[in-house]
Biopython code that builds the backbone (N, CA, C, O; Angstrom):
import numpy as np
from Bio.PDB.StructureBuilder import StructureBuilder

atoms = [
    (1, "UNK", "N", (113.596, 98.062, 93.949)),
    (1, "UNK", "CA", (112.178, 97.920, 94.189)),
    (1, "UNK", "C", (111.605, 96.794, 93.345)),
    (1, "UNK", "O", (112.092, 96.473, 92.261)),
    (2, "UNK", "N", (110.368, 96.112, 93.988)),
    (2, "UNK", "CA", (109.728, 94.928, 92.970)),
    (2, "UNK", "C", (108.432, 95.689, 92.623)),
    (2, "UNK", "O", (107.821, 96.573, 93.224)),
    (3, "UNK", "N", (108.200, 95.004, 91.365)),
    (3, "UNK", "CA", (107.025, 95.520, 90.678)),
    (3, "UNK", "C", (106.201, 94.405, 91.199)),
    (3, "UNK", "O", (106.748, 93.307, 91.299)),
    (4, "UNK", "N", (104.977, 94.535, 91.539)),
    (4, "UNK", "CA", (104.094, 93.586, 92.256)),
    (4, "UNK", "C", (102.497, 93.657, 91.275)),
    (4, "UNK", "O", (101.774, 94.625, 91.037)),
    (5, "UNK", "N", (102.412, 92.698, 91.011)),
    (5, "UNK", "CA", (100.861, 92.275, 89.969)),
    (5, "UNK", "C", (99.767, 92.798, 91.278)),
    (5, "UNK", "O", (100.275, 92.361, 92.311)),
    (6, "UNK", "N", (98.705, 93.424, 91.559)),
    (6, "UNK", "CA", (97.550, 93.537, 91.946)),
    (6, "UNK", "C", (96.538, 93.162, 91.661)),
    (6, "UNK", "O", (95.760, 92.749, 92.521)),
    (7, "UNK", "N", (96.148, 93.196, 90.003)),
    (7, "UNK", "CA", (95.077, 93.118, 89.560)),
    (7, "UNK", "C", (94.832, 93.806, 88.706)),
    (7, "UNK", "O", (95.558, 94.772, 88.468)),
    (8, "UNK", "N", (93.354, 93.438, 87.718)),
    (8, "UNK", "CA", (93.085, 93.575, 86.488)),
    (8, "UNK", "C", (92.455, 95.445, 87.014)),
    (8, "UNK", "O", (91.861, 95.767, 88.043)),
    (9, "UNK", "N", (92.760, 96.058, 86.194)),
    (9, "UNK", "CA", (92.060, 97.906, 86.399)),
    (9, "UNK", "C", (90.586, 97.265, 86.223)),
    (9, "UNK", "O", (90.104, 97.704, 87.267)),
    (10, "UNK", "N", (89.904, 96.787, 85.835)),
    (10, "UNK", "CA", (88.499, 96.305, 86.418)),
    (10, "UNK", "C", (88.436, 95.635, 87.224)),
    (10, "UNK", "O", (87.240, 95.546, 87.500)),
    (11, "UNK", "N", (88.995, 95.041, 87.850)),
    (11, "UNK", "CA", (88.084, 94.700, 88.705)),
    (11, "UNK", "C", (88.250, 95.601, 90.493)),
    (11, "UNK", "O", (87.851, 95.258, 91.606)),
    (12, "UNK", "N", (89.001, 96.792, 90.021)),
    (12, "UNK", "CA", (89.428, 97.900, 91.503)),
    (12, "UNK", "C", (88.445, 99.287, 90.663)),
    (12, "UNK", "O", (89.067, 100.069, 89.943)),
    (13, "UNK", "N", (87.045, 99.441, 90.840)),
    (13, "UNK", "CA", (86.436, 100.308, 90.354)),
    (13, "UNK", "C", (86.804, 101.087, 91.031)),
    (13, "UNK", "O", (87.389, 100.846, 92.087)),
    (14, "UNK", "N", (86.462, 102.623, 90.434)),
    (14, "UNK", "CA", (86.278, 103.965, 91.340)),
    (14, "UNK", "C", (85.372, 103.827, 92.601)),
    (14, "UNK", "O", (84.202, 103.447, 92.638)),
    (15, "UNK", "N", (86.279, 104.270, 93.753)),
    (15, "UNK", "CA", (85.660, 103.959, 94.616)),
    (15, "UNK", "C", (86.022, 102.588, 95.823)),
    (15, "UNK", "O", (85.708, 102.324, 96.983)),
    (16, "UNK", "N", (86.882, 101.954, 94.705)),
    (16, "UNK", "CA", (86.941, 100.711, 95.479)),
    (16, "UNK", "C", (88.364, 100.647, 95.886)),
    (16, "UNK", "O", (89.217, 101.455, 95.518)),
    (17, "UNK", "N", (88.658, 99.173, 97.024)),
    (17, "UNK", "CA", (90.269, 98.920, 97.131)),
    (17, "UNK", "C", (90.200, 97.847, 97.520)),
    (17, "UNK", "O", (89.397, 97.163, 98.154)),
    (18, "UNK", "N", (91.460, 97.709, 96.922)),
    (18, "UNK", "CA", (92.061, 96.239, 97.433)),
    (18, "UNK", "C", (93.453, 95.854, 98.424)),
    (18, "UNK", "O", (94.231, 96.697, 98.871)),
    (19, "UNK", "N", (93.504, 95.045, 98.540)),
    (19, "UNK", "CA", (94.729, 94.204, 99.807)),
    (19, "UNK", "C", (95.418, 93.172, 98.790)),
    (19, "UNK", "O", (94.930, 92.298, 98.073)),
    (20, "UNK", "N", (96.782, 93.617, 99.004)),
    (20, "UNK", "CA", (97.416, 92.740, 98.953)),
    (20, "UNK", "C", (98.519, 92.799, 99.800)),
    (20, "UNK", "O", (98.659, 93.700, 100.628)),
    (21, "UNK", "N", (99.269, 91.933, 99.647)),
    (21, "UNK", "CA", (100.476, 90.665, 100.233)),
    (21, "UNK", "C", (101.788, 91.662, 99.492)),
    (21, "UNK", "O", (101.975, 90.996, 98.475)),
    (22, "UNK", "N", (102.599, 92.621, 99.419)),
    (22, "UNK", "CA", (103.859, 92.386, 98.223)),
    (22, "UNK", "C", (105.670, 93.187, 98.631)),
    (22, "UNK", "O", (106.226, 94.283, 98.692)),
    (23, "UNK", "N", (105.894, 91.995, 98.778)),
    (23, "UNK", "CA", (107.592, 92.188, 99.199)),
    (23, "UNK", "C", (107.468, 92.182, 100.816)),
    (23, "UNK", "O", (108.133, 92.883, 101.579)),
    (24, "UNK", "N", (106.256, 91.034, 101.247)),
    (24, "UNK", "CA", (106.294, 91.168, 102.347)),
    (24, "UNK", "C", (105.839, 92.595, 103.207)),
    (24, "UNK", "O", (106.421, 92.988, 104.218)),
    (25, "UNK", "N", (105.136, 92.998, 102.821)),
    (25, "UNK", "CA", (104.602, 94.208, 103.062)),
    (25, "UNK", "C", (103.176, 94.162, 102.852)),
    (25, "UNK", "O", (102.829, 93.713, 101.760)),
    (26, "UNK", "N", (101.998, 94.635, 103.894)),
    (26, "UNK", "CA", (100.401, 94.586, 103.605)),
    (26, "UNK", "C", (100.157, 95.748, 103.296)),
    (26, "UNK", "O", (100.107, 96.638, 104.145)),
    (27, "UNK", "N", (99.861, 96.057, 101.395)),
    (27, "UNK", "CA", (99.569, 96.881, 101.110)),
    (27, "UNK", "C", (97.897, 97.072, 100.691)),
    (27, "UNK", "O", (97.137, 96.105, 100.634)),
    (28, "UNK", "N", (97.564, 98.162, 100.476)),
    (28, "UNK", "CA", (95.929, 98.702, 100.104)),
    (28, "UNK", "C", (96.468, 99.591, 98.724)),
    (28, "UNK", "O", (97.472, 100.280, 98.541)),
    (29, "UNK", "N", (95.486, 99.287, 97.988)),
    (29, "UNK", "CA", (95.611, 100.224, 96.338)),
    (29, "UNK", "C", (93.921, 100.705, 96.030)),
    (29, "UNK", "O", (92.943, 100.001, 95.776)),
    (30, "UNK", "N", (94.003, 101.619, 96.116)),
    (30, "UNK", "CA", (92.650, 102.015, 96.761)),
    (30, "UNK", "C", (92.768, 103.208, 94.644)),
    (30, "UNK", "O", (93.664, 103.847, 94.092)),
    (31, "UNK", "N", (91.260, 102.844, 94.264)),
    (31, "UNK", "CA", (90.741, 103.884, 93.070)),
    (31, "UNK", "C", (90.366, 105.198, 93.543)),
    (31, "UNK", "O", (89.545, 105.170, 94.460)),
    (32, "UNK", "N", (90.651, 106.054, 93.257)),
    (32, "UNK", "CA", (89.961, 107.550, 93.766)),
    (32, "UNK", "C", (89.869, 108.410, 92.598)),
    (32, "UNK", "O", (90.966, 108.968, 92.593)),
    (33, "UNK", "N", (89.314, 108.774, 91.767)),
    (33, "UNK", "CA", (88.467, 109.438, 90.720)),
    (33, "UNK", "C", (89.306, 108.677, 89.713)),
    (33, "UNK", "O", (90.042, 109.353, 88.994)),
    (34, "UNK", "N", (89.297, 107.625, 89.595)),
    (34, "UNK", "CA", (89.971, 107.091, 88.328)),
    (34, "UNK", "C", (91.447, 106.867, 88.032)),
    (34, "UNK", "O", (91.940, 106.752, 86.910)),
    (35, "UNK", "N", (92.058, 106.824, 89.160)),
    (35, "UNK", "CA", (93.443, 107.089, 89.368)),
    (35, "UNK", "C", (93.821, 105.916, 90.701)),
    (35, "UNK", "O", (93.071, 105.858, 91.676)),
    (36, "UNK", "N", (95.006, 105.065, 90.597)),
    (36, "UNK", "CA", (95.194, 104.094, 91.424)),
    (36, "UNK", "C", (96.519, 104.778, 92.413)),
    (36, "UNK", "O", (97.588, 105.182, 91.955)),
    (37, "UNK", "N", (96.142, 104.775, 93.760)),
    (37, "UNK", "CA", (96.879, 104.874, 94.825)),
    (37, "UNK", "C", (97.674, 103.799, 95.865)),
    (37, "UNK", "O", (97.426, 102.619, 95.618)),
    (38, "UNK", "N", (98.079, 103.910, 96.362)),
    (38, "UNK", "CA", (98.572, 102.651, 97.381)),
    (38, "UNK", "C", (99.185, 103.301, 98.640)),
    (38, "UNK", "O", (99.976, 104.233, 98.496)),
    (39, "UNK", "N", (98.838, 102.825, 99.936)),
    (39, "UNK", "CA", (99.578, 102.996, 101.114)),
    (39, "UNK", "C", (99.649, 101.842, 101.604)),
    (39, "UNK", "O", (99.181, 100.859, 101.029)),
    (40, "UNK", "N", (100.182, 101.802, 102.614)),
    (40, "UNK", "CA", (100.607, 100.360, 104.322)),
    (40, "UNK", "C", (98.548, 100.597, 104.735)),
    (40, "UNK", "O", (97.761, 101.462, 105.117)),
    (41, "UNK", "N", (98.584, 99.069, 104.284)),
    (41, "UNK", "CA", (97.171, 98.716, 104.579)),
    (41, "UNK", "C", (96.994, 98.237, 106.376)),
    (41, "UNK", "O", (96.130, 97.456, 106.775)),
    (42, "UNK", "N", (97.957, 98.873, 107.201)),
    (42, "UNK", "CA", (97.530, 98.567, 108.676)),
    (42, "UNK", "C", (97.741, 99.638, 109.488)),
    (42, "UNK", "O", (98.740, 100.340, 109.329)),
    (43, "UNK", "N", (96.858, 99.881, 110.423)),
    (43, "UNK", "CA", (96.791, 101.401, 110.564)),
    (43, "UNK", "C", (97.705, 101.243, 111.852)),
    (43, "UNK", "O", (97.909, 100.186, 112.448)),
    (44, "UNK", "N", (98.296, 102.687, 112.217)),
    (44, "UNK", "CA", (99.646, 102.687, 112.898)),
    (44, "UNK", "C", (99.071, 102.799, 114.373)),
    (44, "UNK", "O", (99.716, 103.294, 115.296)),
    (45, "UNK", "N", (97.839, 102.306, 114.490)),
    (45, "UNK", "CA", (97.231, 102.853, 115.817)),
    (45, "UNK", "C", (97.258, 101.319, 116.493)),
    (45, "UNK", "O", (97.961, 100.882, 117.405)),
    (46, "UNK", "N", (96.292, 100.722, 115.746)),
    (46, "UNK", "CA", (96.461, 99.207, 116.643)),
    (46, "UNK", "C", (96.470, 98.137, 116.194)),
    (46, "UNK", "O", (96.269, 97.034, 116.702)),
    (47, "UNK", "N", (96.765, 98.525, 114.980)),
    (47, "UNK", "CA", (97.247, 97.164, 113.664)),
    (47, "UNK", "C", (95.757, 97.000, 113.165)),
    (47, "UNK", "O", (95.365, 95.857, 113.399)),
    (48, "UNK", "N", (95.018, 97.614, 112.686)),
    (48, "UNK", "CA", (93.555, 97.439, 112.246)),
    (48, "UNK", "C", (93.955, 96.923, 110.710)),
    (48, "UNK", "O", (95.027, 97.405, 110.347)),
    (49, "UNK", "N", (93.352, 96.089, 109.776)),
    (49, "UNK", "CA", (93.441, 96.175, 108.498)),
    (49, "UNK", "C", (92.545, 97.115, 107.836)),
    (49, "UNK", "O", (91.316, 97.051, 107.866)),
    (50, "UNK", "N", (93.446, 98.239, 107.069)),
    (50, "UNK", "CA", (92.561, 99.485, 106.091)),
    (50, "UNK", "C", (91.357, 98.897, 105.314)),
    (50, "UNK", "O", (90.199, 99.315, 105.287)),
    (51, "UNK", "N", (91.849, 97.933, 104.751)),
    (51, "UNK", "CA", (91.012, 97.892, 103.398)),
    (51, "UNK", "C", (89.685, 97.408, 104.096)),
    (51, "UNK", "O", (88.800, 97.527, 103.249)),
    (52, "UNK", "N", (89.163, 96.921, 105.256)),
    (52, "UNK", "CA", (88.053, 96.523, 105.772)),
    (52, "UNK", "C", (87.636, 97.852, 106.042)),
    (52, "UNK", "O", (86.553, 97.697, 106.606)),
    (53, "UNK", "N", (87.919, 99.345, 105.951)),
    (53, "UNK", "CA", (87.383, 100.557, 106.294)),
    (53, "UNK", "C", (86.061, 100.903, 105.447)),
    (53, "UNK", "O", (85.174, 100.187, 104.982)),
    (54, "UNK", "N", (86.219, 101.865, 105.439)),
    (54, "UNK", "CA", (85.475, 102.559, 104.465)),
    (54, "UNK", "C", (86.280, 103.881, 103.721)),
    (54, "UNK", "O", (87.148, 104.608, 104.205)),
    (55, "UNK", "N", (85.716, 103.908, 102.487)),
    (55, "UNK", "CA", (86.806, 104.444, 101.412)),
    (55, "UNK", "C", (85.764, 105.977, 101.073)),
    (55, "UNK", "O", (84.643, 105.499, 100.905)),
    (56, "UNK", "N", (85.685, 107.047, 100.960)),
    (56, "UNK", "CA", (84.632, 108.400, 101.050)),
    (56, "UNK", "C", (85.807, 109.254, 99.973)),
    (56, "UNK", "O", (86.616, 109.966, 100.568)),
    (57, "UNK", "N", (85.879, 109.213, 98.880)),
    (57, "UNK", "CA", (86.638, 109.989, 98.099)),
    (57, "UNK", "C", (88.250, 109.700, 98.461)),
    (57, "UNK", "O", (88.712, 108.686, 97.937)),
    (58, "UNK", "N", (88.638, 110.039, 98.823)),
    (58, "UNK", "CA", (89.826, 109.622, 99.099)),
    (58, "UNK", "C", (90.421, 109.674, 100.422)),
    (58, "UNK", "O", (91.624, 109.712, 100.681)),
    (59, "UNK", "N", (89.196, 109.672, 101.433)),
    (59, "UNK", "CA", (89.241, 109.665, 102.900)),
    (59, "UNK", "C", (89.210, 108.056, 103.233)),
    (59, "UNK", "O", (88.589, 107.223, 102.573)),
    (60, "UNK", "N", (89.969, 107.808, 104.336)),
    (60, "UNK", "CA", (89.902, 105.894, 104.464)),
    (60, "UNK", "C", (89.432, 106.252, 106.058)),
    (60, "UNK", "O", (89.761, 107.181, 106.797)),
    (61, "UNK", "N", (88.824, 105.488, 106.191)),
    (61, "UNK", "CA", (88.154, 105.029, 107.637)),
    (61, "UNK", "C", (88.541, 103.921, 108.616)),
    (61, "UNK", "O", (88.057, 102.797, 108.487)),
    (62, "UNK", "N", (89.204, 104.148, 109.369)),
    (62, "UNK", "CA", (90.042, 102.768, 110.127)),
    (62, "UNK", "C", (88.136, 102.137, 110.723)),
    (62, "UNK", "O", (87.188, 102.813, 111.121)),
    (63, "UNK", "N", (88.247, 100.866, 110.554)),
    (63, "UNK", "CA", (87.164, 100.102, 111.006)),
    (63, "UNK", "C", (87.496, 100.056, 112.657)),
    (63, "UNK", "O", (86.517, 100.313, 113.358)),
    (64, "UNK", "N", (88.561, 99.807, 113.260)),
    (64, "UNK", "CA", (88.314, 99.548, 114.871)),
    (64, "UNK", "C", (88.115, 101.086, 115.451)),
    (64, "UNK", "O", (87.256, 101.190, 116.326)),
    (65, "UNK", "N", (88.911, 102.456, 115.006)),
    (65, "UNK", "CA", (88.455, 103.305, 116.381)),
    (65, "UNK", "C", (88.452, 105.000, 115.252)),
    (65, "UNK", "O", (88.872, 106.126, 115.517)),
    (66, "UNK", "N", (87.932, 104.566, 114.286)),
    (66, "UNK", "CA", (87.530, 105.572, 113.014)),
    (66, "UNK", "C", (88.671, 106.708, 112.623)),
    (66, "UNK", "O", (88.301, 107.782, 112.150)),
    (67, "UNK", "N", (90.435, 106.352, 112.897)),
    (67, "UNK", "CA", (91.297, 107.219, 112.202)),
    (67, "UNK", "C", (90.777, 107.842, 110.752)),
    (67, "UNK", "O", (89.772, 107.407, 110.190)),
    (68, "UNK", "N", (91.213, 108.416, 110.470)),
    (68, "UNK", "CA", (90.570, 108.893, 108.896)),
    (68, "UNK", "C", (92.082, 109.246, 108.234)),
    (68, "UNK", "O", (92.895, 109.995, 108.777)),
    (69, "UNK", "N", (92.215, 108.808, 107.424)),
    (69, "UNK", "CA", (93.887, 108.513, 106.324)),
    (69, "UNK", "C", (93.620, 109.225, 105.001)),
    (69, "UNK", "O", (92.535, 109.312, 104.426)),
    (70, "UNK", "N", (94.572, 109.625, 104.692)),
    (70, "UNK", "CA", (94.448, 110.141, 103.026)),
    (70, "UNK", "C", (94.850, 109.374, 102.413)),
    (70, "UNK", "O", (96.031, 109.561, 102.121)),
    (71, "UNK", "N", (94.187, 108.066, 101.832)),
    (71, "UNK", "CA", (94.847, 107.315, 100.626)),
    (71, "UNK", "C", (96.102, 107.530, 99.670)),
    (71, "UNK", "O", (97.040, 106.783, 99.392)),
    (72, "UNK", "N", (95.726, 109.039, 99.198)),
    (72, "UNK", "CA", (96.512, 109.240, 98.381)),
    (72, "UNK", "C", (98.054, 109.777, 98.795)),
    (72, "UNK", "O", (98.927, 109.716, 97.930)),
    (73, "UNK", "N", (98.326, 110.222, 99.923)),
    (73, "UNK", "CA", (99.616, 110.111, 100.596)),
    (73, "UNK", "C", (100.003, 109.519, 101.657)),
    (73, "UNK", "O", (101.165, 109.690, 102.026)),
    (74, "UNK", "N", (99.071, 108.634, 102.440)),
    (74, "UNK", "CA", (99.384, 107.914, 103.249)),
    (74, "UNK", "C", (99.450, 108.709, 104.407)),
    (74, "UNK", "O", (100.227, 108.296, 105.267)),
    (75, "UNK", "N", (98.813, 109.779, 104.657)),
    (75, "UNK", "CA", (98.959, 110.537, 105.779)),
    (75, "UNK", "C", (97.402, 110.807, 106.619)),
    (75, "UNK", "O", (96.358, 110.673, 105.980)),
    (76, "UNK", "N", (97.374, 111.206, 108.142)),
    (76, "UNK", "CA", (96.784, 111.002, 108.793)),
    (76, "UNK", "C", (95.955, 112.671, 108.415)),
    (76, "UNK", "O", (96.522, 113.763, 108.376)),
    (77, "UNK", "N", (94.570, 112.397, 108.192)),
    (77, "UNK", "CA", (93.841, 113.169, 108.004)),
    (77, "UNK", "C", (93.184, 113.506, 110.321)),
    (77, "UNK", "O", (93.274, 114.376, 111.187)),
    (78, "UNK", "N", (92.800, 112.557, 110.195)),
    (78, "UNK", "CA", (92.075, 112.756, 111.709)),
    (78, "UNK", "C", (92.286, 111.941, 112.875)),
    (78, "UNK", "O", (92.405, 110.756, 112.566)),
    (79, "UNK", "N", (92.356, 112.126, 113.875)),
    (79, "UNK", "CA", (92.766, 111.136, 115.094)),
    (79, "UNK", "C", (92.926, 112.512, 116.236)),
    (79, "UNK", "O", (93.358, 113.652, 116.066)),
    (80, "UNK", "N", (92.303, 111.728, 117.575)),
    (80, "UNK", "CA", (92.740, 112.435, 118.657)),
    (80, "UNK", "C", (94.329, 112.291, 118.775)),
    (80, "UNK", "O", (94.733, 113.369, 119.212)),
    (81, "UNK", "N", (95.101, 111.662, 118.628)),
    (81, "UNK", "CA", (96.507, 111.806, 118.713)),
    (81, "UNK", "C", (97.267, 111.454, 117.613)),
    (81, "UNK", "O", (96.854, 110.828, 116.637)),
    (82, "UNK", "N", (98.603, 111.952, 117.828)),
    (82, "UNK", "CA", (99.509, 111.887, 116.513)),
    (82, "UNK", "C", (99.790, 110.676, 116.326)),
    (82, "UNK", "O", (100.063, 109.962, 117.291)),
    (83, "UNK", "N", (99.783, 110.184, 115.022)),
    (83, "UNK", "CA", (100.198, 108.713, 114.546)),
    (83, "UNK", "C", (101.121, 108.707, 113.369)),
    (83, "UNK", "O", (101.469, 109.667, 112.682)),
    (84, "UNK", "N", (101.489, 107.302, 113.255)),
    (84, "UNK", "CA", (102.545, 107.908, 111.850)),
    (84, "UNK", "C", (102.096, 107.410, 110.894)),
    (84, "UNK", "O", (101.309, 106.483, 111.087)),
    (85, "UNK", "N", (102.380, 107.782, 109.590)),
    (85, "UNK", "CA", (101.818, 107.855, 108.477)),
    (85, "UNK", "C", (102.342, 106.763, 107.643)),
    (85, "UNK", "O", (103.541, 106.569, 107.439)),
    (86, "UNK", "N", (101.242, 105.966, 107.109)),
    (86, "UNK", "CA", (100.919, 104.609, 106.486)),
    (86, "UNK", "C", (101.877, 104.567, 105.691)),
    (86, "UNK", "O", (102.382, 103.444, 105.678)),
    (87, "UNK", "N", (102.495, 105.484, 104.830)),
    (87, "UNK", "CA", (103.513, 105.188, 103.659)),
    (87, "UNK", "C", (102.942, 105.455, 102.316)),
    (87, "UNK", "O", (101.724, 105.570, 102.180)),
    (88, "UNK", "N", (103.643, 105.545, 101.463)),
    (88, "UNK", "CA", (102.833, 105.433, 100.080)),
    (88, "UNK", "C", (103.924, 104.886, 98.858)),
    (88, "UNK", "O", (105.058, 105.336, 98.696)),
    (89, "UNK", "N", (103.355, 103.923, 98.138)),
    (89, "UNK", "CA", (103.726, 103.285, 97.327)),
    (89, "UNK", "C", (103.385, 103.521, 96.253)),
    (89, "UNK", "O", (102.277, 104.037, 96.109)),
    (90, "UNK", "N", (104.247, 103.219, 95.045)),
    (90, "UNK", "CA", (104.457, 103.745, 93.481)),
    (90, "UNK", "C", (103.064, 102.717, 92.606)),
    (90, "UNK", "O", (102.846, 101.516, 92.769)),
    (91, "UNK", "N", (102.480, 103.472, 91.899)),
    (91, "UNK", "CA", (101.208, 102.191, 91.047)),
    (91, "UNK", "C", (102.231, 102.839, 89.696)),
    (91, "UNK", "O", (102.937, 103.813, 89.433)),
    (92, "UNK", "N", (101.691, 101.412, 89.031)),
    (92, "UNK", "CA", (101.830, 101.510, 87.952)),
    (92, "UNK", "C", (100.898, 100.634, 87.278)),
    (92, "UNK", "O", (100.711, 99.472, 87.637)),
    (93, "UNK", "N", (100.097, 101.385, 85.945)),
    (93, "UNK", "CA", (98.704, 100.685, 85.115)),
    (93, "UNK", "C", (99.596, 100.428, 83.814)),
    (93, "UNK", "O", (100.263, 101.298, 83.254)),
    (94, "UNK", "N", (99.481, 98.884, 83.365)),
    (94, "UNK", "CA", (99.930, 98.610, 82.045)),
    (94, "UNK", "C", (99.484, 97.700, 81.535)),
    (94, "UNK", "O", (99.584, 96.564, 81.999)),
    (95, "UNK", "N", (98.905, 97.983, 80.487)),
    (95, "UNK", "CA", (97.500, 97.080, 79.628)),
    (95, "UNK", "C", (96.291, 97.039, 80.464)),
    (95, "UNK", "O", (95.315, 96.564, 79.884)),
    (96, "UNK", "N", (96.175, 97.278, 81.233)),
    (96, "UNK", "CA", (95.058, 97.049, 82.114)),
    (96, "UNK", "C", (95.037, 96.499, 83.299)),
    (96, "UNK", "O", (94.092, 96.215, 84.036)),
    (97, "UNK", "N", (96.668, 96.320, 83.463)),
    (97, "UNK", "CA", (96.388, 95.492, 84.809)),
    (97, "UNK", "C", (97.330, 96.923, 85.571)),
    (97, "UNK", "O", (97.976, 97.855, 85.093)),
    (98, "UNK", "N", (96.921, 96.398, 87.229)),
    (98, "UNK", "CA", (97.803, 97.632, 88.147)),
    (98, "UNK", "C", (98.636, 96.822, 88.458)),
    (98, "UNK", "O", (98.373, 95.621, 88.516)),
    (99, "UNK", "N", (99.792, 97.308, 88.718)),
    (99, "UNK", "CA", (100.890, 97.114, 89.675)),
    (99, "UNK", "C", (101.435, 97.867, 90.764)),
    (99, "UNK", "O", (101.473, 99.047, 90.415)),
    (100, "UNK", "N", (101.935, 97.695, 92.090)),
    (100, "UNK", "CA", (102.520, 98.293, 92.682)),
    (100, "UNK", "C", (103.833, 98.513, 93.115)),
    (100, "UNK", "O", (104.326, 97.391, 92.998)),
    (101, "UNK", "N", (104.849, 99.371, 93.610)),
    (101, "UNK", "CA", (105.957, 98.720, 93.540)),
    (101, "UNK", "C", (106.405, 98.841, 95.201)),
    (101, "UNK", "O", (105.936, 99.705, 95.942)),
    (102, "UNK", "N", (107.156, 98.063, 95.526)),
    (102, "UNK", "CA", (107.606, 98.059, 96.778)),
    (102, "UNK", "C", (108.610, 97.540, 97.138)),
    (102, "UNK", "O", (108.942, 97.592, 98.322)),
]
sb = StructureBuilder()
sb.init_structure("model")
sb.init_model(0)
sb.init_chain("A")
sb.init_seg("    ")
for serial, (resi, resn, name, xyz) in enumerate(atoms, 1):
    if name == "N":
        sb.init_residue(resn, " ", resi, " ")
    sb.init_atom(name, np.array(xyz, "f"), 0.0, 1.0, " ", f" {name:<3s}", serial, name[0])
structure = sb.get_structure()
């Protein structure tokens, strides 16, 4: 696995997420009560990008047709039909910055 730089733990407040690029993979590292998560930032329905959603505790909101995802395991909270589940990736916080691994 590669350890992948994200960003400084300020600047991904509670509440917030980010996109990145890592190992060739489009990931989302999304804050949820103070704690850094990560899943597959494209939703398995019609390739939507996550991180343009909306983020509600640790509920994610697909922006094109409103799937609803659990950040924190990468699994499908809501949808009229079964979809598969985003994935979830390892964080790691050291000195202040996050990393993800993938």
């Amino acid at each position: 696995m590669a350890k992948v730089m994200v960003g400084k733990a300020s600047d991904i407040p509670e509440g917030k997420m980010v996109h990145v690029t890592a190992g060739g993979k489009e990931v989302l590292v999304a804050n949820v009560g103070g704690k850094y998560y990560a899943t597959g930032d494209i939703c398995t329905h019609a390739g939507a990008e996550l991180h343009e959603g909306q983020l509600e505790g640790k509920e994610l909101t697909c922006p094109w047709h409103g799937s609803k995802w659990d950040v924190t395991t990468g699994d499908l909270i809501w949808f009229p039909q079964k979809l598969k589940p985003l994935g979830k990736y390892s964080v790691i916080v050291e000195n202040g910055t996050v990393y993800v691994e993938v």
